[in-house]
C-alpha positions as YAML, in Angstrom:
chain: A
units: angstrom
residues:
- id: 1
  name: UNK
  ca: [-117.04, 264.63, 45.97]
- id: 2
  name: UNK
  ca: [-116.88, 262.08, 43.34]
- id: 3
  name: UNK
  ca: [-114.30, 261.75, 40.61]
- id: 4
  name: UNK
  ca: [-114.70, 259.81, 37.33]
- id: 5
  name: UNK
  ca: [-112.50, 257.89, 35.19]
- id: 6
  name: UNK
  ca: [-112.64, 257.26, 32.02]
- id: 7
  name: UNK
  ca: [-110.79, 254.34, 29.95]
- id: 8
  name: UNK
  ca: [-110.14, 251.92, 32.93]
- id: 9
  name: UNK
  ca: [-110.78, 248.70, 33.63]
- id: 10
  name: UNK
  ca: [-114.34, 249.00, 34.11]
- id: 11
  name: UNK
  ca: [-115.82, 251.28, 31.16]
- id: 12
  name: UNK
  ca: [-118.69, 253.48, 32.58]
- id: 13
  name: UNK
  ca: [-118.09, 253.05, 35.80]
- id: 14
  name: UNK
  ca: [-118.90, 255.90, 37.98]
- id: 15
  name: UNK
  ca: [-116.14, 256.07, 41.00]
- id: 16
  name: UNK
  ca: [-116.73, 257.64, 44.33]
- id: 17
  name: UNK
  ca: [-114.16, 257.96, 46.66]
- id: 18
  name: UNK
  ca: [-115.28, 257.09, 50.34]
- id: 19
  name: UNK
  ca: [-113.43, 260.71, 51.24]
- id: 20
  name: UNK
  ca: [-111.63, 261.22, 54.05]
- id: 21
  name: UNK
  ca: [-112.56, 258.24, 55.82]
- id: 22
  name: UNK
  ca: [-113.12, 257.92, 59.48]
- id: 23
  name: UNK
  ca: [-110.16, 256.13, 60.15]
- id: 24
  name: UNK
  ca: [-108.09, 259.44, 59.52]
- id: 25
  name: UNK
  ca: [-108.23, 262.49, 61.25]
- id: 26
  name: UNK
  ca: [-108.64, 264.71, 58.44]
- id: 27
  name: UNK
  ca: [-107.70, 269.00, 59.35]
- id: 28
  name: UNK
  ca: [-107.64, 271.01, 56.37]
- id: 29
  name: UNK
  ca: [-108.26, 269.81, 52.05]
- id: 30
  name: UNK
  ca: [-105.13, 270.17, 51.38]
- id: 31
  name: UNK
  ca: [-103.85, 266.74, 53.08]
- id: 32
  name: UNK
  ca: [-103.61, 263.75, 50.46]
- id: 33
  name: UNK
  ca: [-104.39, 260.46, 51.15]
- id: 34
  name: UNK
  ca: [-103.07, 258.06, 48.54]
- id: 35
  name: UNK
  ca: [-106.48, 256.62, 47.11]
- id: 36
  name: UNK
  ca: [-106.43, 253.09, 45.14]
- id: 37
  name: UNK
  ca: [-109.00, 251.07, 43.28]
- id: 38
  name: UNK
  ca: [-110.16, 249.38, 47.06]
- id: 39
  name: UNK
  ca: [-111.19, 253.36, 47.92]
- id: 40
  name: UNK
  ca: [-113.79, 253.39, 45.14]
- id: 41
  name: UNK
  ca: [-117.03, 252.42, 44.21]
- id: 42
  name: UNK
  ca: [-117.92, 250.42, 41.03]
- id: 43
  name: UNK
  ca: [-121.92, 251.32, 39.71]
- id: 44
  name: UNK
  ca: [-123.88, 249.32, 37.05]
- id: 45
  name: UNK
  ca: [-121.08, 246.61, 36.62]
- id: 46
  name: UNK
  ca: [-123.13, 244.31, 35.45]
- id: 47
  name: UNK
  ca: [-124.20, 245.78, 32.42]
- id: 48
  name: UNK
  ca: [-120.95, 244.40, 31.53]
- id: 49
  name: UNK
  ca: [-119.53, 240.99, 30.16]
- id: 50
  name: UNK
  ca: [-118.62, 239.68, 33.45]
- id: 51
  name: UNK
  ca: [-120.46, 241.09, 36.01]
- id: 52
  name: UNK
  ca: [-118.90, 241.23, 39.61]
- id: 53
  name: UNK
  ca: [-115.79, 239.29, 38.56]
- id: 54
  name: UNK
  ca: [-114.70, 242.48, 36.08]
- id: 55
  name: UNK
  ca: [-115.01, 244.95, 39.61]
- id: 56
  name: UNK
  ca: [-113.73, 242.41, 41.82]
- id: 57
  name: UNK
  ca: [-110.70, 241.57, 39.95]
- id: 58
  name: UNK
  ca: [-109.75, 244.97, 39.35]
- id: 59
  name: UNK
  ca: [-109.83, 245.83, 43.60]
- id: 60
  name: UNK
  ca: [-112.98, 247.67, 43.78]
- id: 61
  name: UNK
  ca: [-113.83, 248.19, 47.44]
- id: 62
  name: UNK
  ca: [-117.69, 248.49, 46.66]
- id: 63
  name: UNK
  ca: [-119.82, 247.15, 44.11]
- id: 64
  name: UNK
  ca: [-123.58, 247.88, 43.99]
- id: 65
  name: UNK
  ca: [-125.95, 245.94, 42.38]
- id: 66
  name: UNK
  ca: [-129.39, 247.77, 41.41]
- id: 67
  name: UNK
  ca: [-132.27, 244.81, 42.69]
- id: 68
  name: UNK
  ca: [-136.12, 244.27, 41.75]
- id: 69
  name: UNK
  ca: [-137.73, 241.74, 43.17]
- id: 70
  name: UNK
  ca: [-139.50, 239.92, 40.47]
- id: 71
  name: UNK
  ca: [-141.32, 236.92, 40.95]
- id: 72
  name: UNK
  ca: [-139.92, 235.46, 44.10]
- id: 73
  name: UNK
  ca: [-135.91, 236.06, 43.25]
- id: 74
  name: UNK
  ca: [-134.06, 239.58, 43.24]
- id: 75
  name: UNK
  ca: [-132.98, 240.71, 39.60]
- id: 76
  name: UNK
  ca: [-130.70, 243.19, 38.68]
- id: 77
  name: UNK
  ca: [-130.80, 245.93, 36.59]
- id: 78
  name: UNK
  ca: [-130.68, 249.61, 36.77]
- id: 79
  name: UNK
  ca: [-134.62, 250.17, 34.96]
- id: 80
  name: UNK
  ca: [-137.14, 247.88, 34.57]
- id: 81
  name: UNK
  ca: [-137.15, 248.31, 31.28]
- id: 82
  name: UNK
  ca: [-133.78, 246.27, 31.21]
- id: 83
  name: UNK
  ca: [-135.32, 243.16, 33.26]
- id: 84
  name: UNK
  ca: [-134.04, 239.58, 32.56]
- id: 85
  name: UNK
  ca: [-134.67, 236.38, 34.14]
- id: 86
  name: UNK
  ca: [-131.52, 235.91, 33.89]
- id: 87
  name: UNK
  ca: [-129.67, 238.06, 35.46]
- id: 88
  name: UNK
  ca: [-130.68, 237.28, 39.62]
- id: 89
  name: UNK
  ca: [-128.73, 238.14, 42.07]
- id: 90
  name: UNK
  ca: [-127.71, 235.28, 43.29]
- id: 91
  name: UNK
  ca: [-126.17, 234.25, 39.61]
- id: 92
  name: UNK
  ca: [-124.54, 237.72, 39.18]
- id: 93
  name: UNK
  ca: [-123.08, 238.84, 42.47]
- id: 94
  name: UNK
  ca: [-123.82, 236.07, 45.50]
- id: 95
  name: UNK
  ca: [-122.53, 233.18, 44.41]
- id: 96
  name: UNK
  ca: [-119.51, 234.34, 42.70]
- id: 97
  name: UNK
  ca: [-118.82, 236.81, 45.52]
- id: 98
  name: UNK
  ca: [-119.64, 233.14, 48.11]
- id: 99
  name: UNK
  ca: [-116.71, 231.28, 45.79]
- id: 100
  name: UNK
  ca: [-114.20, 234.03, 45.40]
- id: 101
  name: UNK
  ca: [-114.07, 234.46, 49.61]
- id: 102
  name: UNK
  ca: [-113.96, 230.92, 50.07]
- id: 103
  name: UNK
  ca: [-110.49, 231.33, 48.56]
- id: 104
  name: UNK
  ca: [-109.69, 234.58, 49.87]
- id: 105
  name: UNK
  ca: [-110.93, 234.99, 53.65]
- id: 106
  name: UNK
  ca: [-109.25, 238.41, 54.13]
- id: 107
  name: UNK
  ca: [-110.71, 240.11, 51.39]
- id: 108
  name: UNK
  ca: [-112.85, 243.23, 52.09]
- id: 109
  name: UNK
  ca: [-116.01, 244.48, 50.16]
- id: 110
  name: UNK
  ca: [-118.83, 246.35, 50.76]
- id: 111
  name: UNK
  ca: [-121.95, 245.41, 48.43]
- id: 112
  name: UNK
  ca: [-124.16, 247.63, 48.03]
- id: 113
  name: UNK
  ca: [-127.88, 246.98, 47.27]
- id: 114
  name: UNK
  ca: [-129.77, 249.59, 46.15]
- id: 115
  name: UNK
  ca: [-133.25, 248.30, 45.93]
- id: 116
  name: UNK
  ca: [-135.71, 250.23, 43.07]
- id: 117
  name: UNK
  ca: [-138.69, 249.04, 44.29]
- id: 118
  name: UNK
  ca: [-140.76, 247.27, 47.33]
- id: 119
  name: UNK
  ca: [-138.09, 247.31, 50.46]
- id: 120
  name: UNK
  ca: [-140.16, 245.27, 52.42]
- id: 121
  name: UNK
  ca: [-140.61, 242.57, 49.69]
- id: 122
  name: UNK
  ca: [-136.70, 242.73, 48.46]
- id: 123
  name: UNK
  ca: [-135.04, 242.65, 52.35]
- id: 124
  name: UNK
  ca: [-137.08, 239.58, 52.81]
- id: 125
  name: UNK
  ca: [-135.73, 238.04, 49.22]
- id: 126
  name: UNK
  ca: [-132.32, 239.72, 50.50]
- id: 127
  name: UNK
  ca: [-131.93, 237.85, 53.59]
- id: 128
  name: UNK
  ca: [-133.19, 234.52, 52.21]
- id: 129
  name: UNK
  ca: [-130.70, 234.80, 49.85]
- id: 130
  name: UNK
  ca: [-127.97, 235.98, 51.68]
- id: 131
  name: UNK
  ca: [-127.99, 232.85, 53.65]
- id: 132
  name: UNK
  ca: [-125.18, 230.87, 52.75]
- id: 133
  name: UNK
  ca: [-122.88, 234.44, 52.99]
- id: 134
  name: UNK
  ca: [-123.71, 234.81, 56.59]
- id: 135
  name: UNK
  ca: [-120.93, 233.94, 58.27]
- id: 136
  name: UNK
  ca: [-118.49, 235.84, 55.65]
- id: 137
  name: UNK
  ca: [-121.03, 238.82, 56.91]
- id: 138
  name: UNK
  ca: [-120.30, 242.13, 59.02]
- id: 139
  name: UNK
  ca: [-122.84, 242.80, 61.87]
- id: 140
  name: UNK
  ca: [-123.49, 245.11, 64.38]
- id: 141
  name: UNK
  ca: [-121.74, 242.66, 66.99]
- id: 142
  name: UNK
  ca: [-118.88, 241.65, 65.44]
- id: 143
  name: UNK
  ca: [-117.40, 243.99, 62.91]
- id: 144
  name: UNK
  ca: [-114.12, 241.52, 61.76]
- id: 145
  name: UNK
  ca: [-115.94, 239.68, 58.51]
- id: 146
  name: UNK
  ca: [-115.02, 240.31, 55.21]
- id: 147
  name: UNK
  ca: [-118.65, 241.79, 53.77]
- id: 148
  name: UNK
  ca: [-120.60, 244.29, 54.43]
- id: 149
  name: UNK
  ca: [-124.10, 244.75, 53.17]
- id: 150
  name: UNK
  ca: [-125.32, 248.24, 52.28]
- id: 151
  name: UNK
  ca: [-129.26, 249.42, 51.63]
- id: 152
  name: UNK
  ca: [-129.31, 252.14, 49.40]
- id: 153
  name: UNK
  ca: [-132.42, 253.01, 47.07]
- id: 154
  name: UNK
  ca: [-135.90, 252.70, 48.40]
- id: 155
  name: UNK
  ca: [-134.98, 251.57, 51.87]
- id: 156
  name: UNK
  ca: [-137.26, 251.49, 55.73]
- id: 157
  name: UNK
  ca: [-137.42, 254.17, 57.73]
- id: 158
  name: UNK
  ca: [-135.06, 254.05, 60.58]
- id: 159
  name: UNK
  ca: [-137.75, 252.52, 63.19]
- id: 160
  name: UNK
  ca: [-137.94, 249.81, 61.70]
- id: 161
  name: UNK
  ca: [-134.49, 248.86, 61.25]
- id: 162
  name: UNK
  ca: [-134.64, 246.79, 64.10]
- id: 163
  name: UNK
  ca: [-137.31, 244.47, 61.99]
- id: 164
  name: UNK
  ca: [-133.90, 243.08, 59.74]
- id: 165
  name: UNK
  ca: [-130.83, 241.10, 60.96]
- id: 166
  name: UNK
  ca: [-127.97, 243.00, 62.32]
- id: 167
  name: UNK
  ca: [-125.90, 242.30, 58.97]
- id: 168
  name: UNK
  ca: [-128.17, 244.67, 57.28]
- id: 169
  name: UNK
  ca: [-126.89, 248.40, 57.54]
- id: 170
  name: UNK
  ca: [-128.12, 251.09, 55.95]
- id: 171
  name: UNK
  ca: [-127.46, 253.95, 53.77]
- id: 172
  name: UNK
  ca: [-128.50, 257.17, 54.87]
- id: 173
  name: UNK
  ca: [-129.03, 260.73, 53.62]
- id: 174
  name: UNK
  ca: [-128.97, 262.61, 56.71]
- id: 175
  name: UNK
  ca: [-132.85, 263.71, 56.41]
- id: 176
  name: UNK
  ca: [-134.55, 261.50, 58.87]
- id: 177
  name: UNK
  ca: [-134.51, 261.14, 62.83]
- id: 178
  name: UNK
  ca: [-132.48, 258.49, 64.31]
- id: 179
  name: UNK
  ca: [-132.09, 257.27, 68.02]
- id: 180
  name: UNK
  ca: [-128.96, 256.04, 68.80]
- id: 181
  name: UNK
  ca: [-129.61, 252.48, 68.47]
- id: 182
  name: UNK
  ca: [-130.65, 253.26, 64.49]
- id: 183
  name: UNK
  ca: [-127.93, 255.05, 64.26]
- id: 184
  name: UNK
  ca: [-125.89, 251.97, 64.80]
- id: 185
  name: UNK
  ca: [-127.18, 250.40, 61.74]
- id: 186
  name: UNK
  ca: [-126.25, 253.23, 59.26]
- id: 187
  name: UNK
  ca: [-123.29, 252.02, 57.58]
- id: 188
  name: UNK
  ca: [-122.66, 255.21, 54.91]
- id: 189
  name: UNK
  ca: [-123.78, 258.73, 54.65]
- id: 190
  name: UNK
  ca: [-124.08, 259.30, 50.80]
- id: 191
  name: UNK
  ca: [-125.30, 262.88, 49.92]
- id: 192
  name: UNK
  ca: [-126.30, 264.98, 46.88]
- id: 193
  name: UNK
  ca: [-123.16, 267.68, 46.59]
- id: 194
  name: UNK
  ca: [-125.81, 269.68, 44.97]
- id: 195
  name: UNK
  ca: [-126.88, 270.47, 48.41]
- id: 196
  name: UNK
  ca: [-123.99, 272.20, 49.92]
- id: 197
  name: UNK
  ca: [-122.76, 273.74, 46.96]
- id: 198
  name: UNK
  ca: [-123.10, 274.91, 43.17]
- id: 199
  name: UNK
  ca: [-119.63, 273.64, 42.09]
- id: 200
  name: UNK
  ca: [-119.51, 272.50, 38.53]
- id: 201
  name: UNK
  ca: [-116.57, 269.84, 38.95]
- id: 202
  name: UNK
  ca: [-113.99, 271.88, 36.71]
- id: 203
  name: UNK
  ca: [-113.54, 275.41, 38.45]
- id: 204
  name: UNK
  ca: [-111.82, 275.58, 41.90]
- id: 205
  name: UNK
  ca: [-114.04, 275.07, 44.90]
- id: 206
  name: UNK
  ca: [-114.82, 278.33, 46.09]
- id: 207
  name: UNK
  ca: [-113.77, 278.76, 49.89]
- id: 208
  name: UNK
  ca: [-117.34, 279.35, 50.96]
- id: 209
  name: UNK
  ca: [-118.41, 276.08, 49.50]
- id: 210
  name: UNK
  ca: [-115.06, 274.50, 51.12]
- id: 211
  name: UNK
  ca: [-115.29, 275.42, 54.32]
- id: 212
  name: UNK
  ca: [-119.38, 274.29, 54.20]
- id: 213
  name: UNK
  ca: [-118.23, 270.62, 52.77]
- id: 214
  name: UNK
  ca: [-116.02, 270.10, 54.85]
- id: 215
  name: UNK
  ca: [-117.93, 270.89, 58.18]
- id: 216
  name: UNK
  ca: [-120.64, 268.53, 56.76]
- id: 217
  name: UNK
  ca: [-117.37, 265.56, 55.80]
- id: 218
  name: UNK
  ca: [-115.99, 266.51, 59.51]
- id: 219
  name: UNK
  ca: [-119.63, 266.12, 61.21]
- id: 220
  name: UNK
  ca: [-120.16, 262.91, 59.56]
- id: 221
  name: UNK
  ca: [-116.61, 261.37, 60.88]
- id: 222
  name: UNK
  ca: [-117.28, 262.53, 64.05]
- id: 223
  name: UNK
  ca: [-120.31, 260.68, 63.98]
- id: 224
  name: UNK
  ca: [-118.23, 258.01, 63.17]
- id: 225
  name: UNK
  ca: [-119.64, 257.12, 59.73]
- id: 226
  name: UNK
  ca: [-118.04, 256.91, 56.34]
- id: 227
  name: UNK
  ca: [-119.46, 259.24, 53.90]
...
Protein backbone atom coordinates (compact mmCIF):
# COMPACT_ATOMS: atom_id res chain seq x y z
CA UNK A 1 0.00 0.00 0.00
CA UNK A 2 2.51 2.60 -0.64
CA UNK A 3 3.17 4.40 -3.89
CA UNK A 4 6.38 6.26 -4.83
CA UNK A 5 7.16 9.21 -6.77
CA UNK A 6 9.85 10.04 -8.39
CA UNK A 7 11.01 13.70 -9.62
CA UNK A 8 8.85 15.80 -7.16
CA UNK A 9 9.41 18.24 -4.92
CA UNK A 10 11.08 16.24 -2.42
CA UNK A 11 13.72 13.87 -4.27
CA UNK A 12 13.83 10.43 -2.46
CA UNK A 13 11.08 10.75 -0.66
CA UNK A 14 9.23 7.62 0.00
CA UNK A 15 5.23 8.46 0.00
CA UNK A 16 2.64 6.44 1.78
CA UNK A 17 -0.75 7.12 1.42
CA UNK A 18 -2.75 6.95 4.82
CA UNK A 19 -5.35 4.56 2.61
CA UNK A 20 -8.70 4.66 2.97
CA UNK A 21 -8.87 6.63 5.96
CA UNK A 22 -11.30 6.25 8.74
CA UNK A 23 -13.17 9.14 7.99
CA UNK A 24 -14.64 7.29 4.82
CA UNK A 25 -16.58 4.38 4.68
CA UNK A 26 -14.65 2.54 2.24
CA UNK A 27 -16.87 -0.87 0.35
CA UNK A 28 -15.04 -2.27 -2.41
CA UNK A 29 -11.06 -1.04 -4.18
CA UNK A 30 -12.47 0.19 -6.80
CA UNK A 31 -13.78 3.61 -5.10
CA UNK A 32 -11.23 6.62 -5.60
CA UNK A 33 -10.57 9.06 -3.25
CA UNK A 34 -8.79 12.07 -4.70
CA UNK A 35 -5.35 11.87 -2.75
CA UNK A 36 -3.06 15.20 -2.49
CA UNK A 37 0.35 15.95 -1.09
CA UNK A 38 -1.52 16.47 2.75
CA UNK A 39 -2.46 12.42 2.24
CA UNK A 40 1.23 11.46 2.20
CA UNK A 41 4.07 10.88 4.15
CA UNK A 42 7.51 12.55 3.62
CA UNK A 43 10.70 10.02 5.03
CA UNK A 44 14.37 11.13 5.51
CA UNK A 45 13.65 14.88 4.57
CA UNK A 46 16.28 16.05 6.18
CA UNK A 47 18.93 14.59 4.35
CA UNK A 48 18.01 17.42 2.27
CA UNK A 49 18.99 21.23 1.96
CA UNK A 50 16.20 22.44 3.98
CA UNK A 51 14.98 20.06 6.16
CA UNK A 52 11.24 20.29 7.33
CA UNK A 53 10.64 23.56 5.48
CA UNK A 54 11.22 21.56 1.85
CA UNK A 55 8.11 18.87 3.18
CA UNK A 56 6.21 21.45 4.81
CA UNK A 57 6.05 23.82 2.03
CA UNK A 58 5.20 21.36 -0.42
CA UNK A 59 1.76 20.11 1.91
CA UNK A 60 3.07 16.99 3.29
CA UNK A 61 0.62 15.74 5.89
CA UNK A 62 3.44 13.74 7.80
CA UNK A 63 6.98 14.18 8.18
CA UNK A 64 9.13 11.78 10.25
CA UNK A 65 12.21 12.53 11.63
CA UNK A 66 14.59 9.41 12.49
CA UNK A 67 15.96 10.51 16.44
CA UNK A 68 19.09 9.26 18.60
CA UNK A 69 19.50 10.56 21.63
CA UNK A 70 23.05 11.61 21.89
CA UNK A 71 24.42 13.32 24.67
CA UNK A 72 21.48 14.91 26.35
CA UNK A 73 19.63 16.38 22.93
CA UNK A 74 17.76 14.17 20.20
CA UNK A 75 19.69 14.09 16.75
CA UNK A 76 18.50 13.10 13.62
CA UNK A 77 19.57 10.88 11.20
CA UNK A 78 18.54 7.70 9.65
CA UNK A 79 22.15 5.54 10.86
CA UNK A 80 24.45 6.40 13.25
CA UNK A 81 26.91 6.38 11.02
CA UNK A 82 25.42 9.76 9.65
CA UNK A 83 25.44 11.53 13.27
CA UNK A 84 26.02 15.34 13.54
CA UNK A 85 25.89 17.67 16.31
CA UNK A 86 24.33 19.60 14.30
CA UNK A 87 21.53 18.42 13.15
CA UNK A 88 19.08 18.17 16.73
CA UNK A 89 15.83 18.08 16.61
CA UNK A 90 14.93 20.93 17.94
CA UNK A 91 17.10 22.96 15.08
CA UNK A 92 15.69 20.74 12.26
CA UNK A 93 12.03 20.09 12.87
CA UNK A 94 10.73 21.83 16.43
CA UNK A 95 11.46 25.09 16.15
CA UNK A 96 10.74 25.69 12.62
CA UNK A 97 7.60 23.55 12.86
CA UNK A 98 6.89 26.08 16.58
CA UNK A 99 7.38 29.35 14.02
CA UNK A 100 5.58 28.17 10.95
CA UNK A 101 2.14 27.40 13.31
CA UNK A 102 2.51 30.50 15.05
CA UNK A 103 1.53 31.94 11.67
CA UNK A 104 -0.68 29.34 10.56
CA UNK A 105 -2.97 27.98 13.54
CA UNK A 106 -5.09 25.73 11.28
CA UNK A 107 -2.49 23.85 9.79
CA UNK A 108 -2.45 20.03 10.28
CA UNK A 109 0.63 17.66 10.61
CA UNK A 110 1.42 14.63 12.02
CA UNK A 111 5.27 14.23 13.01
CA UNK A 112 6.40 11.28 13.26
CA UNK A 113 9.33 10.18 15.49
CA UNK A 114 10.73 7.13 14.90
CA UNK A 115 13.25 6.63 17.60
CA UNK A 116 16.50 4.10 16.60
CA UNK A 117 17.58 3.59 19.81
CA UNK A 118 16.84 3.84 23.82
CA UNK A 119 12.82 4.72 24.01
CA UNK A 120 12.99 5.32 27.46
CA UNK A 121 15.97 7.76 27.22
CA UNK A 122 14.57 9.60 23.83
CA UNK A 123 10.60 10.03 25.20
CA UNK A 124 12.14 11.71 28.14
CA UNK A 125 14.45 14.08 25.68
CA UNK A 126 11.07 14.08 23.53
CA UNK A 127 8.87 15.56 26.00
CA UNK A 128 11.42 18.03 27.40
CA UNK A 129 11.72 19.22 24.19
CA UNK A 130 8.42 19.28 23.03
CA UNK A 131 7.60 21.79 25.62
CA UNK A 132 7.08 24.95 24.07
CA UNK A 133 4.74 22.88 21.18
CA UNK A 134 2.36 21.78 23.80
CA UNK A 135 -0.39 23.67 23.41
CA UNK A 136 -0.23 23.44 19.37
CA UNK A 137 -0.37 19.50 20.52
CA UNK A 138 -3.18 16.73 19.94
CA UNK A 139 -4.03 14.63 23.08
CA UNK A 140 -6.10 12.03 24.08
CA UNK A 141 -8.61 14.71 25.62
CA UNK A 142 -8.88 17.12 23.22
CA UNK A 143 -8.31 16.04 19.67
CA UNK A 144 -8.82 19.87 17.87
CA UNK A 145 -4.81 20.98 17.83
CA UNK A 146 -2.94 21.22 14.90
CA UNK A 147 -0.01 18.37 15.74
CA UNK A 148 0.08 15.19 16.35
CA UNK A 149 3.02 13.27 17.66
CA UNK A 150 3.66 9.74 16.39
CA UNK A 151 6.22 6.92 18.05
CA UNK A 152 7.38 4.76 15.53
CA UNK A 153 10.83 2.78 15.74
CA UNK A 154 11.93 1.27 18.97
CA UNK A 155 8.95 2.31 21.02
CA UNK A 156 7.32 0.88 24.95
CA UNK A 157 5.27 -1.75 25.15
CA UNK A 158 1.69 -0.85 25.43
CA UNK A 159 1.60 -1.06 29.48
CA UNK A 160 3.47 1.38 29.83
CA UNK A 161 1.99 3.89 27.70
CA UNK A 162 0.33 5.33 30.48
CA UNK A 163 4.06 6.32 31.90
CA UNK A 164 4.10 9.39 28.86
CA UNK A 165 1.78 12.44 28.48
CA UNK A 166 -1.39 11.98 26.63
CA UNK A 167 0.14 13.94 23.49
CA UNK A 168 2.26 10.97 22.91
CA UNK A 169 0.47 8.28 20.63
CA UNK A 170 1.83 5.53 19.28
CA UNK A 171 2.50 3.58 16.26
CA UNK A 172 1.54 0.15 16.24
CA UNK A 173 2.03 -3.08 14.28
CA UNK A 174 -0.82 -5.04 15.36
CA UNK A 175 1.46 -7.80 17.23
CA UNK A 176 1.05 -6.93 20.82
CA UNK A 177 -1.95 -7.03 23.42
CA UNK A 178 -3.72 -3.91 24.16
CA UNK A 179 -6.55 -3.06 26.74
CA UNK A 180 -8.73 -0.60 25.70
CA UNK A 181 -7.30 2.25 27.46
CA UNK A 182 -3.78 1.50 25.32
CA UNK A 183 -5.60 1.25 22.63
CA UNK A 184 -6.54 4.85 22.96
CA UNK A 185 -3.06 5.95 22.57
CA UNK A 186 -2.31 4.18 19.20
CA UNK A 187 -2.49 6.82 16.74
CA UNK A 188 -1.50 4.62 13.29
CA UNK A 189 -1.43 1.03 12.35
CA UNK A 190 1.60 0.81 9.90
CA UNK A 191 2.21 -2.80 8.61
CA UNK A 192 4.69 -4.77 6.47
CA UNK A 193 2.45 -5.63 3.08
CA UNK A 194 4.83 -8.45 2.94
CA UNK A 195 2.63 -10.02 5.44
CA UNK A 196 -0.64 -10.33 3.74
CA UNK A 197 0.58 -10.77 0.44
CA UNK A 198 3.45 -11.55 -2.20
CA UNK A 199 2.53 -8.68 -4.60
CA UNK A 200 5.47 -7.24 -6.41
CA UNK A 201 3.99 -3.57 -6.92
CA UNK A 202 3.75 -3.89 -10.88
CA UNK A 203 1.35 -6.96 -11.61
CA UNK A 204 -2.38 -6.67 -10.66
CA UNK A 205 -3.27 -7.59 -7.12
CA UNK A 206 -4.47 -10.95 -7.27
CA UNK A 207 -8.13 -11.24 -5.78
CA UNK A 208 -6.97 -13.56 -3.03
CA UNK A 209 -4.48 -11.05 -1.83
CA UNK A 210 -7.37 -8.25 -2.33
CA UNK A 211 -9.91 -9.52 -0.59
CA UNK A 212 -7.15 -10.45 2.50
CA UNK A 213 -5.91 -6.53 2.43
CA UNK A 214 -8.71 -5.26 2.51
CA UNK A 215 -10.33 -7.22 5.49
CA UNK A 216 -7.11 -6.28 7.40
CA UNK A 217 -7.63 -2.04 5.94
CA UNK A 218 -11.54 -2.62 6.94
CA UNK A 219 -10.62 -4.18 10.54
CA UNK A 220 -8.31 -1.44 11.25
CA UNK A 221 -11.09 1.43 10.40
CA UNK A 222 -13.40 -0.24 12.32
CA UNK A 223 -11.15 -0.05 15.05
CA UNK A 224 -11.15 3.36 14.34
CA UNK A 225 -7.45 3.85 13.50
CA UNK A 226 -5.73 5.15 10.43
CA UNK A 227 -3.52 2.71 8.83
Amino acid sequence: MFASFQHVVIKRVIFFLFIWLNLFSIQSFSQVKNYTVADAHAHNDYEHPVPFHTAFNAGFGSIEADVFPVDGVLLVAHSKMALQPKNTLKDLYLDPLLQELKHNKDRKVWLLIDIKKNYKSSLQLLIKELEPLKKYLTSSNDKSKPVTILISGERPPPAEYKNYPGYIFFDDDLRLHHTAQEWKRVGLVSLALERYSSWDGKSELSEKDKDVVKNVIDSVHRAGKKI
